[in-house]
N, C-alpha and C positions, 0 to 999 in steps of 0.2 A: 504494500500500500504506500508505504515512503518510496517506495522507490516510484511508484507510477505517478503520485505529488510533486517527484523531483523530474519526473521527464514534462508535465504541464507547465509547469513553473519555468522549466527550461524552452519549452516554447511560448510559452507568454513573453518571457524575455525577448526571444528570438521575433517575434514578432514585432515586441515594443522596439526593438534595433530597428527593425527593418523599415517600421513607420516614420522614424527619425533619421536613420539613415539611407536608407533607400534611394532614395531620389537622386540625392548626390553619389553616391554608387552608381547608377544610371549613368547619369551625366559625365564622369570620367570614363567609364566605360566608353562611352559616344564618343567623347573625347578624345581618348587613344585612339581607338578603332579608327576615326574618323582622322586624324593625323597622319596612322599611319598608310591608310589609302590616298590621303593624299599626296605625300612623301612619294608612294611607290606609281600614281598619276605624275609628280612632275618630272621625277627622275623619268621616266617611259617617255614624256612630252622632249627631254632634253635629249634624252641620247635619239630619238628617232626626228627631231633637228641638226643633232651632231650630222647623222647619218643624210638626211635633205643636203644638208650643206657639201657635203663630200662628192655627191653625185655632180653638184654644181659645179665643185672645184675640178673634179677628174675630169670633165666635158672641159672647161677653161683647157689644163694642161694638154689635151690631145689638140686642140685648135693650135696651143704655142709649138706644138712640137712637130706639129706638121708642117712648117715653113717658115721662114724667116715673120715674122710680123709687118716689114715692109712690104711682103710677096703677098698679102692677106686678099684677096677680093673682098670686097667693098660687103657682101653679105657676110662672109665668116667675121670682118670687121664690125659688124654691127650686131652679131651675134655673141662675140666675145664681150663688146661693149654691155650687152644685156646682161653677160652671166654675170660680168664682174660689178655692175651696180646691183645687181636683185644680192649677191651677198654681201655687197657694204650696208645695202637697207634692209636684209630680212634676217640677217648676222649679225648686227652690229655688236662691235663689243669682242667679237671672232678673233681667233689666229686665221681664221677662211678670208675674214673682213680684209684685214692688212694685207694678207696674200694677195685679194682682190684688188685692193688699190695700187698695190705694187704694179699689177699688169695693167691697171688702165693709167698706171704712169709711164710705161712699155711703151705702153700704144699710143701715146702722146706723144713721147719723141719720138717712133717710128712716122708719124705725122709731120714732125717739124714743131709741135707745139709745144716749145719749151717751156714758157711760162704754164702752161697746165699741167706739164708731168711736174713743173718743182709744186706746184702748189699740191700736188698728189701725195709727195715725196715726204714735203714737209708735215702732212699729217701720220705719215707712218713714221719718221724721225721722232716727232715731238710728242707722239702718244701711244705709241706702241708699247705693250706689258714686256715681249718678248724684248730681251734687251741684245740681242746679237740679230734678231730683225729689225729694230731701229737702227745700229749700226750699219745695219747695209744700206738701209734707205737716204741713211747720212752722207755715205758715200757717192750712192747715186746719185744725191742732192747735189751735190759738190760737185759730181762728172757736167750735170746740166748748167750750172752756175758760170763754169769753164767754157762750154758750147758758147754761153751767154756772154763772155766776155767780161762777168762781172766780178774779176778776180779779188777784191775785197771782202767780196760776199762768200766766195768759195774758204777761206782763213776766217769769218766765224763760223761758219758753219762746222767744220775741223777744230775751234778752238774746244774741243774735248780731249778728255783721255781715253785713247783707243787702248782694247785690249786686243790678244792673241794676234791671228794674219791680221786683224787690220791697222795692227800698227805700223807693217810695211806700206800697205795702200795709202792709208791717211797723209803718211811722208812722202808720200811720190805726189798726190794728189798736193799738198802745202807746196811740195816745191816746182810741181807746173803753174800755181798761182805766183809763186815769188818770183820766178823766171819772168812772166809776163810781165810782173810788174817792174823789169829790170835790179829787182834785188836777189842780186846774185850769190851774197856771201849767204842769206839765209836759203835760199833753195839749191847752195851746193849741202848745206850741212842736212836738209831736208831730203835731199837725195843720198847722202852717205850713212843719214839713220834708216831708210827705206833698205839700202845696199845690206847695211847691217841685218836686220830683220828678214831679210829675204833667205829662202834654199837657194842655194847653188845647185839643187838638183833639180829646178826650176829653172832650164836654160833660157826660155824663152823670158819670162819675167824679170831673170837677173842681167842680160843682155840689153835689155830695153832702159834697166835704170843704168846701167854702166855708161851705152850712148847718148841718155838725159843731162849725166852727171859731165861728162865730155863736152856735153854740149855748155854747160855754163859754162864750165873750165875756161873753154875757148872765150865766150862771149865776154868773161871778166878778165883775162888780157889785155883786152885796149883799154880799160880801164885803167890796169895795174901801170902799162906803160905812161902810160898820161900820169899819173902820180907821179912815177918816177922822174918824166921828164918837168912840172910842175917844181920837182926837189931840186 
């Protein structure tokens, strides 16, 4: 009899819990559940845009690697132009995104349109997460700048600290803008830290700064001479 008192009594308890607590039990339940189906909604939403984005990108690379981008016919040009805007607008925020703007800065100087591949250039320079893909874009910045004749412009754009290969590029690139500008002692030293940086198992690369570097050589002799004769 006590014992069948002590199982009522344990359900009247159980009861009284569950009228007090109850509800809110529900509620976290809903709660979790409902988090975690959402959680497993966006993750599904993310990677099956990861994936949208990829197909876009692989369509881009087979159009680049089918022919110079100069060679493009005027539809494969206006085709590529679509891929690579639908993933800077339906990307955005992407490593696909910067990819993309990289190639419609491509296709801008394939164009002749240098003022719109730097302005391309410069958004992947100045906001790119990937930091060895800003670096390149900085680069390319700097190759158009040069096209452009704006050799001031091409020295800040370079006024960073480059790491790994692009410490060689950035030096060759400073010292084609100092050459132009006729300052010679800083784009020999600009080419000798380039030299530095470089493989020599890189014939073709290390041969082109060696004839750079020759080439101020020469061009600060008439100078040197003039001093001398000046003394």
């Amino acid at each position: 009899m006590a014992e069948h008192l002590s199982d009522e009594e344990q359900i009247e308890n159980l009861k009284r819990w569950w009228k007090e607590n109850g509800a809110q039990l529900l509620l976290m339940v809903v709660l979790v559940l409902g988090g975690w189906f959402g959680w497993q909604a966006w993750q599904d939403h993310n990677q099956k845009k990861a994936a949208d984005a990829s197909l876009v990108f692989e369509e881009i690379m087979e159009l680049i690697q089918e022919q110079n981008l100069t060679d493009l016919g005027d539809e494969d040009q206006e085709r590529l132009t679509s891929l690579a805007r639908s993933l800077r607008n339906e990307y955005s925020g992407s490593q696909y995104a910067e990819y993309a703007t990289l190639t419609l800065a491509r296709l801008a100087v394939a164009r002749g349109e240098l003022e719109q591949a730097a302005e391309f250039l410069e958004q992947v320079a100045n906001g790119a997460k990937d930091q060895e893909l800003a670096a390149l874009a900085r680069a390319r910045l700097a190759r158009v700048k040069l096209a452009q004749e704006q050799y001031p412009e091409v020295l800040e754009v370079l006024d960073v600290e480059a790491e790994g290969q692009m410490t060689a590029l950035y030096a060759e690139l400073r010292g084609d803008a100092h050459y132009h500008l006729e300052d010679f002692p800083a784009a020999r030293a600009a080419y000798r830290l380039a030299l530095d940086k470089t493989n020599p198992g890189n014939p073709a690369t290390y041969r082109l700064l060696e004839l750079k570097l020759n080439r101020v050589l020469e061009a600060a002799q008439p100078m040197d001479t003039e001093s001398e004769g000046a003394g």
